[in-house]
C-alpha positions as CSV (number, residue, x, y, z in Angstrom):
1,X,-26.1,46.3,-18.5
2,X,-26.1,43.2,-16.9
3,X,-23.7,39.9,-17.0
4,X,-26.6,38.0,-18.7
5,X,-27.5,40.6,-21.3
6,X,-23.7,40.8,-22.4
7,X,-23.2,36.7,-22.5
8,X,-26.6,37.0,-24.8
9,X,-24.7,39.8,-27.2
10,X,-21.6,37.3,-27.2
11,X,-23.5,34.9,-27.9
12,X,-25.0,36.7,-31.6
13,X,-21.9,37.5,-32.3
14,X,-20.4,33.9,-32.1
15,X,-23.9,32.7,-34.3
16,X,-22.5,35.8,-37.0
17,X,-19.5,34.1,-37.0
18,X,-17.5,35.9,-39.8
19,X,-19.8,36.5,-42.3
20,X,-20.1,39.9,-41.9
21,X,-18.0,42.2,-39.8
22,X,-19.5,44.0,-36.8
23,X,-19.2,47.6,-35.5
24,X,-20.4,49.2,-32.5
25,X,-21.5,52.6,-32.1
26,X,-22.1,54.4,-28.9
27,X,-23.8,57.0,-28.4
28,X,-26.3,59.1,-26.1
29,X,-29.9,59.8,-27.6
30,X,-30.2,62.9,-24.8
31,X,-32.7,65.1,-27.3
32,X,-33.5,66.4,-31.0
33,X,-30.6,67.1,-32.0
34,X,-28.8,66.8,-35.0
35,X,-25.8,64.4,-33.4
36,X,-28.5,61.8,-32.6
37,X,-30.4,62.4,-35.9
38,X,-26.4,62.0,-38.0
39,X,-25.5,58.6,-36.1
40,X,-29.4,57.3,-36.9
41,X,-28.5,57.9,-40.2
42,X,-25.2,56.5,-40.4
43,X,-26.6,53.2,-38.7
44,X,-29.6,52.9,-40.9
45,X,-27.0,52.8,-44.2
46,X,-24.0,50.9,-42.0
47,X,-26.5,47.7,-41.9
48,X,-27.0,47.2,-45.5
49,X,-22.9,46.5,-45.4
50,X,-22.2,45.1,-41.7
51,X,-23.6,44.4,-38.4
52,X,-24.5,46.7,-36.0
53,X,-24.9,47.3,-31.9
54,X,-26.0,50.4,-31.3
55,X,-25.0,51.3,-27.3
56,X,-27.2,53.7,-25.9
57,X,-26.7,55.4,-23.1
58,X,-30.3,57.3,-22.8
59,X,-33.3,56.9,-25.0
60,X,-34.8,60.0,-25.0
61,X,-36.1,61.8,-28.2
62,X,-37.5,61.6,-31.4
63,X,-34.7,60.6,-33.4
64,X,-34.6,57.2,-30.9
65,X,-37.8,56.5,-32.5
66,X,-36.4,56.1,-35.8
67,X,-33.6,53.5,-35.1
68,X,-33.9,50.7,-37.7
69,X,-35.4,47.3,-36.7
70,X,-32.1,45.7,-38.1
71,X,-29.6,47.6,-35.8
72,X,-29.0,45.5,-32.3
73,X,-29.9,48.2,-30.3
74,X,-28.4,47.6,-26.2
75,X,-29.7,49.6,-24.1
76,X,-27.1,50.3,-21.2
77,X,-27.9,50.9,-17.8
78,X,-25.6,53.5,-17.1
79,X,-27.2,56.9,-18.0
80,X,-23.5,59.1,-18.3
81,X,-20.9,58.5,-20.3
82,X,-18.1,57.6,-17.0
83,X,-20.7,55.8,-15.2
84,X,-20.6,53.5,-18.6
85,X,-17.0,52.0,-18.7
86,X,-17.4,49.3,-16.8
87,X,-20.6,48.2,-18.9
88,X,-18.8,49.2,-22.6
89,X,-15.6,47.3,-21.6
90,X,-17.8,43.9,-21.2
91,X,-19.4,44.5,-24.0
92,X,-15.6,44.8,-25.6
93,X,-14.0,42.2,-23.9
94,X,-16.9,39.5,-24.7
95,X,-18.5,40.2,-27.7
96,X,-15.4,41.9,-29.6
97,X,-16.6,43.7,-32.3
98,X,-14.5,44.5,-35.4
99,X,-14.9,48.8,-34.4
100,X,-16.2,51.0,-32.1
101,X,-17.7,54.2,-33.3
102,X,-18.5,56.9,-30.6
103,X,-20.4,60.1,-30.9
104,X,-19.0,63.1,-28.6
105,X,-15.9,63.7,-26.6
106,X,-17.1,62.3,-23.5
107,X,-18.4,59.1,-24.4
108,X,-15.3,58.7,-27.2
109,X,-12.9,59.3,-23.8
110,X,-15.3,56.7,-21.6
111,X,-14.9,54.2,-24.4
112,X,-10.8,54.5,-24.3
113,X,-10.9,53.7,-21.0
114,X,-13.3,51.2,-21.0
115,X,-11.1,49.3,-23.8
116,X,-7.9,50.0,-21.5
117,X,-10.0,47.9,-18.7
118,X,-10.9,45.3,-21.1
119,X,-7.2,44.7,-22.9
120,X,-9.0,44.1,-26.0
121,X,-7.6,45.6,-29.5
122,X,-11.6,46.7,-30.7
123,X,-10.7,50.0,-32.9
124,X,-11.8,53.2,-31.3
125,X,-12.9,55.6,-33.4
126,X,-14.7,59.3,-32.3
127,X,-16.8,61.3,-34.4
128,X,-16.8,65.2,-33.4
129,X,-19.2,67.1,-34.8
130,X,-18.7,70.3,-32.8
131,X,-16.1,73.2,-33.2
132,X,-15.0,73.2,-29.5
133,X,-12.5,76.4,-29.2
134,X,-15.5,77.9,-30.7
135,X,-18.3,76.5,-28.4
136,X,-15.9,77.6,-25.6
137,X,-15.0,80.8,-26.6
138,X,-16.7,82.5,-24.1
139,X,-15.5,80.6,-20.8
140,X,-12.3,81.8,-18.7
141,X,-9.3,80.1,-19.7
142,X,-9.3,77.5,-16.6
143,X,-12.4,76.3,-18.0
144,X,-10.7,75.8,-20.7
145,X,-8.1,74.2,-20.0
146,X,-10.1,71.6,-17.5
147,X,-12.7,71.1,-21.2
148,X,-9.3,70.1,-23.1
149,X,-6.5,68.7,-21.2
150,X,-8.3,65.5,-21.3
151,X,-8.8,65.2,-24.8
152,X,-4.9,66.1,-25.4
153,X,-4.4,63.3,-23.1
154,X,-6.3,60.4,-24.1
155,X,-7.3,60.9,-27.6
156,X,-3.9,59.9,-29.0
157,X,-4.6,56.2,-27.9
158,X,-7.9,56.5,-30.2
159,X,-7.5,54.7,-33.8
160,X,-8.8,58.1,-36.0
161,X,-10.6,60.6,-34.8
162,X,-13.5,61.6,-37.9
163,X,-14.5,65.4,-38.3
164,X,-17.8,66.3,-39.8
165,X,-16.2,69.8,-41.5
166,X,-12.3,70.9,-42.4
167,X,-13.0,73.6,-39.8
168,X,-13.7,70.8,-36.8
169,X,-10.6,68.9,-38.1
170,X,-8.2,71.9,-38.0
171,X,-9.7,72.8,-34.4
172,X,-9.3,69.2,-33.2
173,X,-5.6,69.3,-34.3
174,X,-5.0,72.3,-32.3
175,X,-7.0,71.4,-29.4
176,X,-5.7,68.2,-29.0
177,X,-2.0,67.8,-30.5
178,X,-2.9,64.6,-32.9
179,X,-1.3,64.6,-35.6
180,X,-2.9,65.5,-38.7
181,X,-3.1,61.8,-40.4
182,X,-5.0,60.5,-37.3
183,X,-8.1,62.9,-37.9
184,X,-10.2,62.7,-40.9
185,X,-13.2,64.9,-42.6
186,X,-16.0,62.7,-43.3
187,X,-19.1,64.9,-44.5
188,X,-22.4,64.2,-42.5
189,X,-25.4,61.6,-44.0
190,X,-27.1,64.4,-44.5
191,X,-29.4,63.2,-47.8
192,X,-31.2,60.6,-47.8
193,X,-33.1,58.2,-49.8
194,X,-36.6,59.3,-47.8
195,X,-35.8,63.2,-48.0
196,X,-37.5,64.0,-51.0
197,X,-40.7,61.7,-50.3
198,X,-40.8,63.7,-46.6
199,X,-40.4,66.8,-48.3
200,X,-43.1,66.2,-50.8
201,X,-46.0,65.3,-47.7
202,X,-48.8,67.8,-47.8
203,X,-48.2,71.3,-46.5
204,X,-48.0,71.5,-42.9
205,X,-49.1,74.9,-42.2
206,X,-51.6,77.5,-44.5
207,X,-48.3,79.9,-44.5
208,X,-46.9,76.8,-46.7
209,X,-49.9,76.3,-48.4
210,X,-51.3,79.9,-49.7
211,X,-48.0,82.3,-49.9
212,X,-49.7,85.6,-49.5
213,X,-45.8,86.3,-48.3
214,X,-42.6,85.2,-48.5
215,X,-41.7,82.6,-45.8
216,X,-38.3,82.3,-44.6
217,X,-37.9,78.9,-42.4
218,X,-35.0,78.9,-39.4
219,X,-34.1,75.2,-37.8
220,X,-32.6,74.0,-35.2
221,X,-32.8,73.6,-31.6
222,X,-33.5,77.0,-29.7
223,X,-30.4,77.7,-28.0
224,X,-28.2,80.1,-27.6
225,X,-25.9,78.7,-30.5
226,X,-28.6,79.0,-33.2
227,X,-28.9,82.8,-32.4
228,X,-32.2,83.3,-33.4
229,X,-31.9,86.5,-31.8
230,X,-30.1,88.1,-34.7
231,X,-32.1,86.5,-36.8
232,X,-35.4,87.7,-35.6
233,X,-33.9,91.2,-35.7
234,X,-32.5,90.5,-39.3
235,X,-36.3,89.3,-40.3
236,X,-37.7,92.5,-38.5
237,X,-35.3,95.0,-40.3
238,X,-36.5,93.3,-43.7
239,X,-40.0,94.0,-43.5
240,X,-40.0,97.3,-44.7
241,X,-38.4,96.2,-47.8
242,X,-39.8,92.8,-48.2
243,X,-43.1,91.8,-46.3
244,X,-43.0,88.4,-45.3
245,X,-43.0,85.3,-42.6
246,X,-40.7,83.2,-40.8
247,X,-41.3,79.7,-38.9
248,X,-38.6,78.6,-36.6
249,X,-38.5,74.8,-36.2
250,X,-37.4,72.8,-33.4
251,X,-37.7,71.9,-29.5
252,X,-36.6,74.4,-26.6
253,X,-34.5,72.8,-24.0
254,X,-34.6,76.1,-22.2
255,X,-38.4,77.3,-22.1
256,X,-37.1,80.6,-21.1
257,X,-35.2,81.0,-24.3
258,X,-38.4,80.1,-26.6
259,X,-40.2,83.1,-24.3
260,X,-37.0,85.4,-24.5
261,X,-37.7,85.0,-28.1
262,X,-41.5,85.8,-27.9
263,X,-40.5,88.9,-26.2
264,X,-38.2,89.9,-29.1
265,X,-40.6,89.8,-31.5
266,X,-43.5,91.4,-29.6
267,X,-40.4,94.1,-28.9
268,X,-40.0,94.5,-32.7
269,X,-43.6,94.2,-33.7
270,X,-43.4,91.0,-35.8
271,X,-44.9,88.5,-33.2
272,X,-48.0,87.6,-35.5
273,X,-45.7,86.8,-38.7
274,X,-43.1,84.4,-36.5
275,X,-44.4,81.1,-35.7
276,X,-42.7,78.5,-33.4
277,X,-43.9,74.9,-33.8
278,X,-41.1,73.4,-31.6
279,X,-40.0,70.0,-32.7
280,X,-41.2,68.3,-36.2
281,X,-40.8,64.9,-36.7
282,X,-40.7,66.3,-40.5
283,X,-39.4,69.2,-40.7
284,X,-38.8,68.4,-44.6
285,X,-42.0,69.5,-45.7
286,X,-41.7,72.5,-44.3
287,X,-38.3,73.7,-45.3
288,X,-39.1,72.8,-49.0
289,X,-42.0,75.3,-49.3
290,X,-39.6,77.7,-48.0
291,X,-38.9,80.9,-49.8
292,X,-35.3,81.1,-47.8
293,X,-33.4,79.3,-45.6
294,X,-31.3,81.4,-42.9
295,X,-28.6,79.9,-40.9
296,X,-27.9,82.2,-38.0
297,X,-25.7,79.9,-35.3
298,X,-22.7,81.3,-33.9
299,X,-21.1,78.0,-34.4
300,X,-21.4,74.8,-35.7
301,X,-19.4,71.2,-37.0
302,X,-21.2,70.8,-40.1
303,X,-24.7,72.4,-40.2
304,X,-26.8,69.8,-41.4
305,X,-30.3,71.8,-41.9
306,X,-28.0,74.2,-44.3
307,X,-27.2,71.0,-46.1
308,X,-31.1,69.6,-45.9
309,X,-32.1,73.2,-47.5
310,X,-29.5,73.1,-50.5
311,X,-30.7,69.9,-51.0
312,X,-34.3,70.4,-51.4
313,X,-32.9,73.6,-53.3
314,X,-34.1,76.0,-51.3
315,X,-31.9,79.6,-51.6
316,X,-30.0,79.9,-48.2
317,X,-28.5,82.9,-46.3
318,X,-25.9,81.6,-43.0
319,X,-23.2,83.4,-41.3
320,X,-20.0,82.8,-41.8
321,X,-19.2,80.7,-38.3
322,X,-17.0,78.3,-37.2
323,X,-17.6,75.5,-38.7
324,X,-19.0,74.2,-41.7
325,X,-21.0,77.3,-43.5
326,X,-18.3,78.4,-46.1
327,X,-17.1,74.9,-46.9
328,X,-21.2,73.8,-47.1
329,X,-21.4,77.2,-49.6
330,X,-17.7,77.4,-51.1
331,X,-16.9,80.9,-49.6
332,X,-20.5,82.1,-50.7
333,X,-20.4,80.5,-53.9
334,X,-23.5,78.7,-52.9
335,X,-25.2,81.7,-50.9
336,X,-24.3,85.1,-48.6
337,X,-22.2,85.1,-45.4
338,X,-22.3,87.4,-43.0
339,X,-20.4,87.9,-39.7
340,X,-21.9,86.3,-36.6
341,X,-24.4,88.5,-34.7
342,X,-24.6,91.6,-37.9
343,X,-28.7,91.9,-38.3
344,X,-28.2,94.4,-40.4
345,X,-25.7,93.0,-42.9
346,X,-28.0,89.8,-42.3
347,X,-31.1,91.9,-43.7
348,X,-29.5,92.9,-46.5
349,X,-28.2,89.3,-47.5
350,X,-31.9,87.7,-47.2
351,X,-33.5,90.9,-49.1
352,X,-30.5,90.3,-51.7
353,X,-31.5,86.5,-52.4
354,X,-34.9,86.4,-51.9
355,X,-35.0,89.2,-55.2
356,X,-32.7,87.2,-57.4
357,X,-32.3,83.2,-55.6
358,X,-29.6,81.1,-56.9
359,X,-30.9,78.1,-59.5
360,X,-32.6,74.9,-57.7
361,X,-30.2,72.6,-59.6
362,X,-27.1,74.6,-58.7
363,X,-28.2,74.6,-54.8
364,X,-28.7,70.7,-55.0
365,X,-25.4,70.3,-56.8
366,X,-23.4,72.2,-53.6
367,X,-24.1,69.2,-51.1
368,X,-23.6,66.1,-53.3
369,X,-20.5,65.2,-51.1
370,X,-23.4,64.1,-48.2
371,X,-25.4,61.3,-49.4
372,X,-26.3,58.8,-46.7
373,X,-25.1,56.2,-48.6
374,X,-21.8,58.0,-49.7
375,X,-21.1,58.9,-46.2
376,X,-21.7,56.0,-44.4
377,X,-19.5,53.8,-46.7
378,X,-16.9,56.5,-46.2
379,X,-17.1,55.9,-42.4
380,X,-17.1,52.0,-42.8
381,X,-13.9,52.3,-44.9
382,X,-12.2,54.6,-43.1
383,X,-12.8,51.9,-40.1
384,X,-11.2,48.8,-42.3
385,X,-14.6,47.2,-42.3
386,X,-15.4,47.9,-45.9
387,X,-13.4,48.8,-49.3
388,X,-14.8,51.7,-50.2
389,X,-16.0,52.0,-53.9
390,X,-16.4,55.8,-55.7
391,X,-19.5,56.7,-57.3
């Protein structure tokens, strides 16, 4: 980010003058996931209330298409989150917005350090969205400790700390000694205004179109922590029992993983009722055709297609992972969980609710807590930007 790009940004702000207070949000747009898609979210809603520069460290993605034409977006030259401080604390020291909100640990520790170099009091605030002791469960404990000492270290200097679930608040406590005050559950902009108007677009796929079968729609990126593994062998073990389809929706950052998943399901003899359509720019009108909605991850923050599926009322199954699952469906109030990685007992689940599905209106009514609208004001009060007003 050059000298002359930041004087310019210094230079709207001074022409805002105090009419409306201004936040930054940093953030990387590295892929299709749901991080990128959250923050687009939260900035489309944040500039009906305040002003907003949205730092970017990459522009790569789908969801980078979708940033609103009223957000200030600043593309920085740096392309990794410690190559940025130098370029974030200029921004800080000359523009000095009112906040700074920063998706990830890595960026949220870069932007500490970049407001340390520019001795400016800007607010630093970092979103987590991830259970981390969970995501690291399966490194040695060195790796551990080198993944964590850092956040122990610096995030006390950070103004709040916002968790997308209970589960990544408790974990972020733990992990990282602050106390329990200083971090704060804020529930993801999940539903939008748009949602139902994608989810009513013409069906994507004949599957959708003329159910000769059940379909049962998976989503997410296709990655180890999805585990569409034991999902594929949960949708095989049904078929004796229940005949049916299932569509797994989104991109594969590993190819080999899409192919090791091919290779399942040729294994188990289901390869010509799975289909894989990689990334959707709406996946909306095909999850509300679907017959179920299965959440298989091994863990999560907040799982936002879970919440997208109860939203269009769709009947969902999801194991019971850290984080996010049992709050989203109150202990299985809302629909099954099963343990992490059990096929079987996953089988048995979808078989279960595709014979007798929950209500539409009761599914809807599990998720009202993650409105856009809601969520974002939540965000901007929690910031001291905004008074925040229940509905």
């Amino acid at each position: 980010m050059s000298e002359t790009k930041t004087e310019a940004w210094a230079e709207t702000r001074a022409d805002v003058g105090a009419r409306r207070p201004r936040v930054g949000v940093m953030i990387s747009f590295s892929g299709d996931g749901g991080v990128e898609r959250m923050v687009t979210q939260l900035c489309a809603e944040f500039v009906h209330h305040v002003d907003v520069d949205l730092l970017a460290l990459k522009i790569e993605g789908g969801h980078a298409q979708r940033i609103p034409t009223a957000v200030n977006l600043m593309r920085l030259d740096a392309r990794h989150a410690w190559t940025s401080v130098g370029e974030v604390a200029r921004y800080l020291r000359q523009v000095q917005p009112d906040a700074l909100l920063v998706a990830k640990d890595r960026a949220g520790r870069a932007a500490l350090a970049a407001r340390r170099r520019a001795g400016v009091p800007v607010p630093v605030f970092i979103r987590l969205g991830t259970n981390l002791s969970a995501a690291l469960s399966r490194k040695d404990a060195f790796s551990r400790w080198l993944r964590t000492r850092p956040m122990r270290k610096r995030y006390p200097e950070a103004d709040g700390v916002i968790a997308v679930s209970e589960g990544v608040r408790q974990d972020t406590i733990a992990v990282t000694g602050m106390p329990a005050d200083r971090v704060q559950v804020i529930r993801n902009p999940v539903i939008t205004a748009q949602l139902a108007e994608q989810a009513a677009q013409s069906a994507p796929h004949p599957w959708l179109a003329d159910k000769t079968l059940p379909v049962i729609v998976g989503m997410g990126r296709l990655t180890r922590q999805k585990d569409f593994l034991t999902l594929l062998r949960a949708f095989a073990a049904l078929q004796d029992a229940v005949p049916s389809r299932l569509i797994l929706l989104g991109d594969a950052p590993n190819p080999e993983y899409r192919q090791r998943l091919q290779r399942c399901a040729a294994e188990l003899g289901v390869s010509q009722r799975l289909l894989l359509p990689g990334f959707q720019t709406n996946p909306y009108a095909w999850l509300a055709r679907a017959d179920l909605f299965v959440l298989s991850s091994a863990w999560e923050g907040s799982p936002n297609a879970l919440t997208e599926a109860l939203a269009l009322g769709i009947p969902c199954v999801s194991t019971d992972c850290p984080s996010g699952p049992a709050e989203i469906l109150d202990g299985g109030r809302y629909g099954a969980l099963v343990t992490v990685g059990d096929h079987a007992g996953m089988a048995r689940a979808m078989a279960d609710t595709l014979a007798d599905p929950l209500p539409t209106d009761l599914l809807r009514q599990a998720v009202s807590e993650y409105r856009a609208d809601w969520s974002a004001q939540r965000y901007l009060a929690h910031m001291g930007l905004v008074p925040f007003h229940r509905r």
